[in-house]
N, C-alpha and C positions, 0 to 999 in steps of 0.2 A: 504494500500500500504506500502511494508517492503523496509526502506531502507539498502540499504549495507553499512558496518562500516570497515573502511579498517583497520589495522592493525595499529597501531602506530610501527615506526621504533623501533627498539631495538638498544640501546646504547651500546657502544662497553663496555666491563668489568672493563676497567680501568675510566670509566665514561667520558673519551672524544670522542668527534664528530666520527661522520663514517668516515672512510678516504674517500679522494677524489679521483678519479682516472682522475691519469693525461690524459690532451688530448696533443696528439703530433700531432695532423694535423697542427696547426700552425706555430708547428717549423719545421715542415717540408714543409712550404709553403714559411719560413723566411731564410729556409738552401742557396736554389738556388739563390736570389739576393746579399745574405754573399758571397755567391761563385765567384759569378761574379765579384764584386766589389774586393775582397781579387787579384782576377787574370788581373784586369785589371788596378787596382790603385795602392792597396798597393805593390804589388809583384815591379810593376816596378820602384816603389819608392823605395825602401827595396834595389833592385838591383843596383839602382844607385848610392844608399848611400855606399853600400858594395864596391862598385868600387873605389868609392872616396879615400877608405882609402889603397889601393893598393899601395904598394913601392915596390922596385929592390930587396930591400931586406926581404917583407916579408907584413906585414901591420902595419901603423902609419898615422900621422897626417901630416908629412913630405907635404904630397902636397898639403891640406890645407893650410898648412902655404905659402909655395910657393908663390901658386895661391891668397890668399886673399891680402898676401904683394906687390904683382906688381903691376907696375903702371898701367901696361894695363887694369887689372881688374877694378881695382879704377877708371879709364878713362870710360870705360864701363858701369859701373854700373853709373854712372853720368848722360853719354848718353843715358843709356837705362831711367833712369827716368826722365829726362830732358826733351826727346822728347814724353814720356807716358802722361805727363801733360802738355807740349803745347799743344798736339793733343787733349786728352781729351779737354781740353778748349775750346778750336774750336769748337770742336764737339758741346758743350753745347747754343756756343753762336750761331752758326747758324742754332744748331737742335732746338733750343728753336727760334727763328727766322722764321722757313718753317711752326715748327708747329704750331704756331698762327697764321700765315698767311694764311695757309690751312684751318684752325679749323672757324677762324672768320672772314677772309676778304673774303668774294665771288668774283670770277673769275670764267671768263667761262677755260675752261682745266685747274681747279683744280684739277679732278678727276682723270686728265691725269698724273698730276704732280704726285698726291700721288701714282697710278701706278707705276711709274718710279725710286719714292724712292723706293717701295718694289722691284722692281728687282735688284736696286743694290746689297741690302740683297742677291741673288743667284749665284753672280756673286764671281770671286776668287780675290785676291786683286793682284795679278800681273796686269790682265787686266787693269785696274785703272792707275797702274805704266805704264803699257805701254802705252798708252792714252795719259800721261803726258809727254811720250815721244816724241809720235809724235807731239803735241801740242806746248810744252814748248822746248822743248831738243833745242841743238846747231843749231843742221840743220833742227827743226822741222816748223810746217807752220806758227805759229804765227810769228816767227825770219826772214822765210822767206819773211812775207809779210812787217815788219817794214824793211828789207833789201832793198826790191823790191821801197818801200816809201823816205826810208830816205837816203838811198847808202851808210850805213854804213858796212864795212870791219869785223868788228867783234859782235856777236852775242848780243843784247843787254841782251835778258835774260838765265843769268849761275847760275840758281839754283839748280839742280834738284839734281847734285849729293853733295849738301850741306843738313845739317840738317833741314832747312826751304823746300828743297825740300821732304824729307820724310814728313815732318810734314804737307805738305799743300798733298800730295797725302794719308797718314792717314784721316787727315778732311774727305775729299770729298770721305773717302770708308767707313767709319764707322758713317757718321753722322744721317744716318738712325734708327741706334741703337738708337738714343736719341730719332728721331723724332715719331717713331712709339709706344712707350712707352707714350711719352707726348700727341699724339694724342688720343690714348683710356682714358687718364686722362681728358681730353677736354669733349671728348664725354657723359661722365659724370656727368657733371656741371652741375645744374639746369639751363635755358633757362630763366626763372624768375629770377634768385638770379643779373643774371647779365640784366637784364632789369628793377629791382628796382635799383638797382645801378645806371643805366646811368638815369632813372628819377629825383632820386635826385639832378641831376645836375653833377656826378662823371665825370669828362675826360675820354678817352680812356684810357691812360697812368694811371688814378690812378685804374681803375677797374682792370686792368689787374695787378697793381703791388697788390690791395688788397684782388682782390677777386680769380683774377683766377690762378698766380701763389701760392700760399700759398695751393691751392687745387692741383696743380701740384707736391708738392714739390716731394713726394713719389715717382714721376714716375720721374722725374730728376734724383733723388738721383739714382735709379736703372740703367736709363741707364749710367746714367754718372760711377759711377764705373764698370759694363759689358765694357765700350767702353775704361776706363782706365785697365784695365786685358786684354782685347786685344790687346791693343795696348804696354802692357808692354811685352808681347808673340810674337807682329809683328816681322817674320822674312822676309817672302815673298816683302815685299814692301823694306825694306831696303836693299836686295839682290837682287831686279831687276831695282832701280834706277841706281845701280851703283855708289854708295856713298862709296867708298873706305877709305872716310880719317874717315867714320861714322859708328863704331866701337860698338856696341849695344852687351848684354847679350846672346839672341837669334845667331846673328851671330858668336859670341865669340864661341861657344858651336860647330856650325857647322865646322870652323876652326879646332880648339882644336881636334874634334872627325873624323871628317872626312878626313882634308885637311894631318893634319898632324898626326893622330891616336896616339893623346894625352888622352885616353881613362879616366884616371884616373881625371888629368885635367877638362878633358870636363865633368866628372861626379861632380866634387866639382862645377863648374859652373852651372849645371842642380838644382844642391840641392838650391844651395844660389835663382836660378830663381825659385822653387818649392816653396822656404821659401817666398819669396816677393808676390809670388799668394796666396799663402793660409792664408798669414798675412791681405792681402788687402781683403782677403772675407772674414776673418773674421771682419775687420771692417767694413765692407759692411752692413753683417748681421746686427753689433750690430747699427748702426745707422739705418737701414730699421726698427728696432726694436723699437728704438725707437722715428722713426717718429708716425709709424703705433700707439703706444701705447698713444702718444699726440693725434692723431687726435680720435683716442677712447675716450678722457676725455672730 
């Protein structure tokens, strides 16, 4: 039986390798999402920044300065992060709250509850506002009924269009973000690890601070920065409480470009709101980073 001797390749003359031939099916696979992304993020980034530096007379930094030097901005940007990290808080303390109590106390309409936090997730955040209105507001039912009780002439609860009133209608629409992150972190946990625990004699209180948060951290950290990026971006909820004297980034912007077609303005505003998201994901990243890389060692 003859076997067949294939050829050995022949070296190109100057005694290096045969060239390769390129494959462009890849970059032709990697052109259309460049494209997308170039059209959807950077173009409208690019554009606003070009706006920004628009004057009467031509382009400069003139409105930059302007805008960064007033008070209002400064007042602003206070408010916009003042209320981004109450709310975020909130969020942590009672999304970290529902989902332990879902995760490991048993009730009967647990499964009801954890339903209901997933729909708020579908829901727009005005609704929430308005909820709050009917609820809470001046002439709302709960005012109504301490009126109807006490015979008091003026409303006892005047929140809503204060910065505690944003802040507590944030809570109650974004605290799902925390809790649904912390709950797949739960579901996780070995069933063992936290039944050697309570053998040994551990409290509830110390399992949960030793064994089950510390296995949590990772999905905290995530939703807790997701639920502060949105709530640094909430415009809808500050814009239908009706909080006039509560003067936020996001609203600033709509004023500036809309009310009064401060175009240029309202672009320097857009950048600095652009600069504070893409700062905070980036540190987002780098501590997810390096949770994830601790609990690898």
């Amino acid at each position: 039986m003859s076997t067949a001797v294939l050829p050995a390749p022949v070296p190109a003359a100057d005694g290096a390798p045969p060239p390769v031939r390129r494959r462009w099916r890849p970059v032709l696979w990697t052109l259309p999402p460049v494209l997308i992304v170039l059209a959807i993020a950077v173009y409208p980034i690019t554009r606003v920044l070009a706006e920004s530096t628009v004057t009467p007379t031509g382009r400069g930094t003139s409105v930059w300065t302007g805008v960064l030097s007033s008070d209002a901005f400064r007042n602003a940007l206070w408010r916009t992060i003042s209320i981004a990290v109450a709310s975020t808080a909130g969020c942590l303390v009672l999304g970290t709250f529902l989902a332990v109590v879902l995760a490991f106390v048993p009730f009967r309409g647990s499964a009801v509850v954890g339903r209901l936090i997933d729909t708020v997730l579908t829901l727009p955040s005005f609704l929430v506002t308005l909820a709050f209105t009917f609820l809470y507001g001046t002439a709302g039912a709960v005012n109504a009924l301490i009126t109807e009780l006490t015979g008091r002439q003026t409303p006892l609860l005047d929140f809503l269009t204060t910065p505690w009133g944003v802040i507590a209608a944030e809570v109650t629409f974004f605290t799902p973000f925390v809790v649904r992150p912390l709950l797949a972190a739960f579901a996780q946990l070995p069933r063992e690890q936290l039944d050697v625990a309570a053998s040994l004699g551990a409290s509830p209180w110390r399992v949960l601070r030793q064994v089950v948060l510390p296995e949590a951290w990772p999905a905290l950290a995530a939703g807790g920065s997701l639920v502060l990026l949105l709530t640094l971006n909430e415009f809808g909820i500050v814009l239908f409480t009706g909080a006039k004297g509560v003067l936020t980034l996001p609203a600033m912007i709509y004023t500036r470009g809309i009310v009064t077609f401060d175009l240029p303005g309202a672009a320097v505003l857009a950048t600095v709101q652009v600069a504070l998201s893409l700062t905070l994901y980036a540190a987002y990243r780098i501590v997810f980073a390096r949770f994830t890389a601790r609990k690898g060692h």
